[in-house]
C-alpha positions in Angstrom: 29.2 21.2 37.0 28.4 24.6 35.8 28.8 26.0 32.5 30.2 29.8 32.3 29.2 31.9 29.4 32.0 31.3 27.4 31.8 27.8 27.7 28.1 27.6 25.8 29.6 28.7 22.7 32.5 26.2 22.7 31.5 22.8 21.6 34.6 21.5 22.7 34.0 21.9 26.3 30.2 20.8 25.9 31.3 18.0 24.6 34.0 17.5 27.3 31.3 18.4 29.9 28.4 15.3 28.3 31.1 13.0 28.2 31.9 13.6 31.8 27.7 13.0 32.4 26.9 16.5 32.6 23.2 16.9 32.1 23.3 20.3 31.9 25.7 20.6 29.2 23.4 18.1 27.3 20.6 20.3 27.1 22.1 23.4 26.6 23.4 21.4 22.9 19.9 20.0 22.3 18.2 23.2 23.2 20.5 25.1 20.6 20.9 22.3 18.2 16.8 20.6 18.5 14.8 23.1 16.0 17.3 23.3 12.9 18.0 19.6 13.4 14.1 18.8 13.0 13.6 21.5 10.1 16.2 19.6 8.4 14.7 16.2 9.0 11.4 17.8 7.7 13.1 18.2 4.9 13.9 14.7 4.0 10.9 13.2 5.7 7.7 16.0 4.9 6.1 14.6 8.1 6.7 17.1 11.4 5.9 14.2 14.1 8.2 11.7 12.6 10.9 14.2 12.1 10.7 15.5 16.0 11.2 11.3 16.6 14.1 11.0 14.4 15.8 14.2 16.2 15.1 13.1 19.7 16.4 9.6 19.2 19.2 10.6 18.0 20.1 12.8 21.0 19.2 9.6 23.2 21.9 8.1 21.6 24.2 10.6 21.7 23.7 10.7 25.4 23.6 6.6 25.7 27.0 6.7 24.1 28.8 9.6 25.5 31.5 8.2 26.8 32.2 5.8 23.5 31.8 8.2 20.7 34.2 10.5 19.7 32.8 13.5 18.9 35.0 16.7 16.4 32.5 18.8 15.9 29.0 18.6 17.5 26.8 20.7 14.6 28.6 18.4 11.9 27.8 15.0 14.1 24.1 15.6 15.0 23.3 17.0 10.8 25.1 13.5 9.5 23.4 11.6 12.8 20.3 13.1 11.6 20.8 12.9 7.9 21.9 9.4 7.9 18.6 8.4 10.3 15.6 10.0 8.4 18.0 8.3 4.9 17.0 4.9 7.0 13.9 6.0 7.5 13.2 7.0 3.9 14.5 3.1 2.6 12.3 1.4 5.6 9.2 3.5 4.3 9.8 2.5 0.7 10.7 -1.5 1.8 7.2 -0.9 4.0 5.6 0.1 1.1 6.7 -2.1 -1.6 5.9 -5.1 0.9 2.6 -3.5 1.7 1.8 -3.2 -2.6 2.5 -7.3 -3.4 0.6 -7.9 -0.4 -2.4 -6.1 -1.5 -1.9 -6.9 -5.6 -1.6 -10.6 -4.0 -4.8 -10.4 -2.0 -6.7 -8.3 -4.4 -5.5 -11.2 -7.3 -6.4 -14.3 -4.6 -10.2 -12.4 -4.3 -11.0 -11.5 -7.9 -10.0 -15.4 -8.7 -12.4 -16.1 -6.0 -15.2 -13.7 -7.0 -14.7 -14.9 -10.8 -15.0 -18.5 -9.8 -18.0 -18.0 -8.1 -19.4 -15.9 -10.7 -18.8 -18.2 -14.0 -19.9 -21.3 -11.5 -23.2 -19.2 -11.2 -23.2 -18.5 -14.7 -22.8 -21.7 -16.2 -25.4 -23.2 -13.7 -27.5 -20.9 -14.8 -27.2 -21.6 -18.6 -27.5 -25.3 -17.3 -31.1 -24.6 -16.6 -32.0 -23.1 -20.4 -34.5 -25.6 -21.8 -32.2 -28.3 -24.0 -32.3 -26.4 -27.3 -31.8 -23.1 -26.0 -29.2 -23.7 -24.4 -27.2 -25.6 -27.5 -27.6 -22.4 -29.6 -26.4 -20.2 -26.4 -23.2 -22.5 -26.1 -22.8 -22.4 -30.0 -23.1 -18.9 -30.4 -20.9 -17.8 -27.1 -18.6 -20.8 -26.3 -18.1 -22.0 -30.1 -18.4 -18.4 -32.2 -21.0 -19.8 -34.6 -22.9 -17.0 -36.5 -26.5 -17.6 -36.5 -26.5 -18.8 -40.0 -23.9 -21.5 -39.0 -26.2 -22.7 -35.9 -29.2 -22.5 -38.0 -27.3 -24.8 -40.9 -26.2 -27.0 -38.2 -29.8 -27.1 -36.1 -31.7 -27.3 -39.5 -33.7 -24.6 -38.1 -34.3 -21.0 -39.3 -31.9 -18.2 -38.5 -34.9 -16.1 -37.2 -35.4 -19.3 -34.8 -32.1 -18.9 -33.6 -31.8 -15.0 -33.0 -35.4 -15.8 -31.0 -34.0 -18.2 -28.8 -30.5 -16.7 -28.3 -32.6 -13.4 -27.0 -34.8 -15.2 -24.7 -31.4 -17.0 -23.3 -29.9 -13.7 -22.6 -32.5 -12.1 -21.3 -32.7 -15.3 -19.1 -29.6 -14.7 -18.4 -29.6 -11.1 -17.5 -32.1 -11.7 -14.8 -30.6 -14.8 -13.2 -27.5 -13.0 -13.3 -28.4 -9.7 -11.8 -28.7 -10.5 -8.0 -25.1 -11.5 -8.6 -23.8 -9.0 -10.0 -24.5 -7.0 -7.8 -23.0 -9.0 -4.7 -20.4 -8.8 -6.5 -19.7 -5.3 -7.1 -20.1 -5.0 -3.5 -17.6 -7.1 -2.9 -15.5 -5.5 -5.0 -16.1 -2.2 -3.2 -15.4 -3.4 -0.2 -12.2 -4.8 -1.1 -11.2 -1.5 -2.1 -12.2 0.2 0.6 -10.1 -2.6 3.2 
């Protein structure tokens, strides 16, 4: 079927032609139509690629359902078409990405636990292994919140003797800890990085 000249500025009759499976009358419209239609959809979406997709699909459905749809006016049909699908779009990219955030928050939760287990198993292993008396002033002064005067009253020790041995258990501490903490860090990096 050919188009004549007066034809390719009547949508009417372009429409009459597509609906009758007139290829050529199809791409006349997409060729005028194509570039504002993805401009717009640029507008909504900010992402070129993704708009071109939106504008092509819905010109494959215009064609797939020529002969269904009825059409008024072409410009106002493929803006709404267009309109309507990068609106869809715009919803799946924020259900996408609220799906995507509880996922990570979720994993990121399950591998601190993980990490923090490990870590206070490593910890109180290590203050398992403070000689006896040591470690009693440690777990007073850290797990109870005993001053030194109050673990020295209790101890009947000096609170000199106290502060001493508290030092040497951190110091302890520090260096059976260190190896760990940085594996741990790493991990940690590495989480953020996935």
């Amino acid at each position: 079927m050919a188009i004549n000249s007066e034809a390719i500025n009547n949508d009417e009759v372009l429409l009459k032609n597509i609906k009758a499976g007139d290829k050529n009358a199809f791409e006349l419209v997409f060729n005028n139509y194509y570039a504002h239609l993805v401009l717009l959809a640029q507008k909504y979406l900010k992402d070129k690629d993704l708009s071109e997709s939106i504008v092509q699909s819905v010109f494959v459905k215009m064609w797939e359902n020529r002969k269904k749809v009825e059409i008024r006016s072409l410009r106002g049909f493929l803006v709404v078409a267009v309109r309507n699908r990068c609106t869809n779009e715009l919803k799946h990219q924020q259900v996408v990405r609220e799906f995507e955030k509880v996922h990570d928050d979720q994993n990121e939760a399950v591998w601190m636990t993980f990490n923090e287990n490990v870590y206070l198993q490593h910890i109180n292993k290590v203050i398992d292994e403070l000689p006896e008396q040591r470690k009693k002033i440690f777990k007073m002064s850290r797990m109870d919140g005993l001053k030194y005067r109050e673990i020295a009253a209790k101890l009947n020790i000096s609170p000199k003797t106290v502060e001493v041995q508290m030092g040497k258990a951190l110091k302890y501490l520090r260096e059976q800890l260190q190896p760990l903490k940085k594996q741990l860090l790493a991990s940690i990096a590495i989480l953020f990085m996935l």
